[in-house]
Structures are given as C-alpha cells and as structure tokens.
matplotlib code that plots the C-alpha trace (Angstrom):
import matplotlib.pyplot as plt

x = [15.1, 17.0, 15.1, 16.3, 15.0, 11.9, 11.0, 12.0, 9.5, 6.8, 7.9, 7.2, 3.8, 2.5, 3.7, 1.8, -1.2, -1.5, -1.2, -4.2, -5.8, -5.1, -6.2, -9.3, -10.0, -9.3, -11.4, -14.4, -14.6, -14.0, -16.8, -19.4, -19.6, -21.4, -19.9, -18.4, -17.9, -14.9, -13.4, -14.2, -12.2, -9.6, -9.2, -8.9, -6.6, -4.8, -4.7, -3.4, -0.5, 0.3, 0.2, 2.1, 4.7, 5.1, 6.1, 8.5, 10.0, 10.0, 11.3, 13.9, 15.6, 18.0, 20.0, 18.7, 14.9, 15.7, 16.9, 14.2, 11.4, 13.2, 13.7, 10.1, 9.0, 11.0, 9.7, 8.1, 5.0, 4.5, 5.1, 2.4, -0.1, 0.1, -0.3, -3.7, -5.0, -4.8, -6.2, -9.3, -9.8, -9.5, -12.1, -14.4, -14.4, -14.9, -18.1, -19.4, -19.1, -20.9, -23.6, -24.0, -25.0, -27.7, -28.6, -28.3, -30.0, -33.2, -33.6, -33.2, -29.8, -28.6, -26.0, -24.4, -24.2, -22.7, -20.2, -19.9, -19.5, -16.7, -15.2, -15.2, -13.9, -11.0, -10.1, -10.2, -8.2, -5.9, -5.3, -4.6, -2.4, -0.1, -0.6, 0.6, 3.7, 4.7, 4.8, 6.9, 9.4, 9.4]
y = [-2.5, -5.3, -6.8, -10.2, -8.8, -8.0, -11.4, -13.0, -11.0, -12.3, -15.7, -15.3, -13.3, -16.5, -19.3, -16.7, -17.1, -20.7, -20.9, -18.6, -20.5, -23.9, -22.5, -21.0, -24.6, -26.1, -23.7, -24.2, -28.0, -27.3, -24.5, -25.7, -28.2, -26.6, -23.2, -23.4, -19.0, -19.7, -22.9, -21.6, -18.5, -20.9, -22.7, -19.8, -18.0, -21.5, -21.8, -17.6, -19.1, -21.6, -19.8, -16.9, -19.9, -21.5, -18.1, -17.5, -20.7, -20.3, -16.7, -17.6, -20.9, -18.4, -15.3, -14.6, -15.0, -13.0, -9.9, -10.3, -9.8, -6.9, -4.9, -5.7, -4.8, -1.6, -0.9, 3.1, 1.8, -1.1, 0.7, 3.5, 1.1, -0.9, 2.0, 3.4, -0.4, -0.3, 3.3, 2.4, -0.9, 1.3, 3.6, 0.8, -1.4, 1.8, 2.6, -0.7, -0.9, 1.8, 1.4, -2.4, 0.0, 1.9, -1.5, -3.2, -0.5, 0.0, -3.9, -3.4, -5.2, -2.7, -4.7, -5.4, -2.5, -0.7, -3.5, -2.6, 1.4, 0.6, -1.5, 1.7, 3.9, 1.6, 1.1, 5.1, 5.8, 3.2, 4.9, 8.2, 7.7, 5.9, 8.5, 11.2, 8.5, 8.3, 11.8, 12.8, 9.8, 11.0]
z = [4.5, 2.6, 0.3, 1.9, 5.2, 3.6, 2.3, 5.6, 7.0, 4.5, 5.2, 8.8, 8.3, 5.7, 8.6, 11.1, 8.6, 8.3, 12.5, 13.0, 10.3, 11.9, 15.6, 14.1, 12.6, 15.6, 17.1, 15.2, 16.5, 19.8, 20.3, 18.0, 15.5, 13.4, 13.2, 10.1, 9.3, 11.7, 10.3, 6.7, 7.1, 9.2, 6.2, 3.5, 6.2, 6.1, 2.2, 2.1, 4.1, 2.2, -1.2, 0.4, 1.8, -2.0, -3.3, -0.7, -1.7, -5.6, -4.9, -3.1, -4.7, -6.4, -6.4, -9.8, -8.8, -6.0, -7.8, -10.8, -7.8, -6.5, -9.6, -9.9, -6.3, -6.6, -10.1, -9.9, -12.3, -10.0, -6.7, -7.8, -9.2, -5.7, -3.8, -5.9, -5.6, -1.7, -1.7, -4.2, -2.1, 1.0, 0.0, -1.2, 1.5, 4.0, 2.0, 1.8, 5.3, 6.0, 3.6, 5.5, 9.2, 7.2, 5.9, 9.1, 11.2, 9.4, 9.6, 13.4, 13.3, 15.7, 17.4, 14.0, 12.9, 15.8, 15.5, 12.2, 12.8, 15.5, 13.2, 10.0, 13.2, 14.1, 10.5, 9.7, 13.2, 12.2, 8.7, 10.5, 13.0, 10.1, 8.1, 10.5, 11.4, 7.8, 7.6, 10.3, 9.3, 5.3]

ax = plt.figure().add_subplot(projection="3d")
ax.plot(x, y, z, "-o")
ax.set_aspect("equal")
plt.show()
C-alpha cells in the first residue's frame, strides 16, 4: 500500500473516531443524564481522534515529514518491536479478561461475566480467522 494511501486511511479512521465519540456523547444526554461510562469514553474516543487528526496534519505539511515517518514506519527494528507490543498487549488483555469471569462469577456477577467470556471468544475467533487470512495471502 502507498504510504500516502496509508495515511489517508488513518486520517479517515481518526475523523471516524471523533464521530463515534461525539454520537456516544450525544448519546449519553439523550438516554440518561447521568450515564456518564458512555459520554466519558465518548469524550476519550473524541480526544483519540483528535490527537490522531493533529498528527496527520503535522505529518503531512511536507514531503520531507512525509518520508522521515515512512523510513520510520518501515524501519525492521520498529516494525518488530510494534508487532511484539500488540502480541504482549494481546496476551495480557485476553488474560485479564478472563481472570475478570472467575472474578465476576464467584461474586455471582453471572451476566457479566458471560458477557465477558463472549467477549474473550470473539476477540480469540477474530485473531484466528486473520491469522489463517494472513497466511494464505503471505
């Protein structure tokens, strides 16, 4: 993918963020005025946007800035500490998760934590079906 491509992409993905952000906020008056998990995580979604948005923008105010993020982005070191980062945080959250339904259930939060469990499944099925796609396309 062109590296141009690529941050075009990101530049949607952060306005995408700061939408769902702003609906969630909205949101969060409309249903209850006092729900504020869903117009807290409205607003950090919101903020991620906009942090992601002002990169895009410094990033891309020149040609030179430009190529300095891609040798960067495409840098082996970089690329491999990235990927052991996702996999570590991968592993960690998954465990947490499932240390939260043993929690959960012996407080007789059952409802939770099956919420929970479907949630570890998704996440794990998700992983393998990319996996097995990645494969087959490398």
């Amino acid at each position: 993918m062109d590296f141009k491509k690529k941050l075009r992409t990101r530049l949607y993905l952060a306005i995408s963020y700061i939408i769902l952000g702003c609906i969630m906020i909205a949101a969060s008056f409309i249903m209850k005025p006092d729900n504020e998990f869903i117009s807290s995580f409205g607003i950090a979604l919101a903020v991620v946007g906009l942090v992601r948005l002002r990169n895009y923008v410094i990033i891309t105010r020149s040609e030179e800035r430009i190529k300095k993020q891609e040798i960067l982005e495409t840098d082996e070191r970089n690329i491999f500490i990235v990927n052991k980062a996702r996999s570590v945080s991968f592993i960690v959250y998954t465990l947490l998760l499932c240390v939260a339904v043993i929690v959960l259930s012996f407080l007789n939060m059952h409802q939770i934590a099956m919420w929970i469990s479907l949630s570890v499944f998704l996440l794990i099925a998700v992983y393998w079906i990319s996996y097995f796609i990645i494969r087959k396309k490398s």
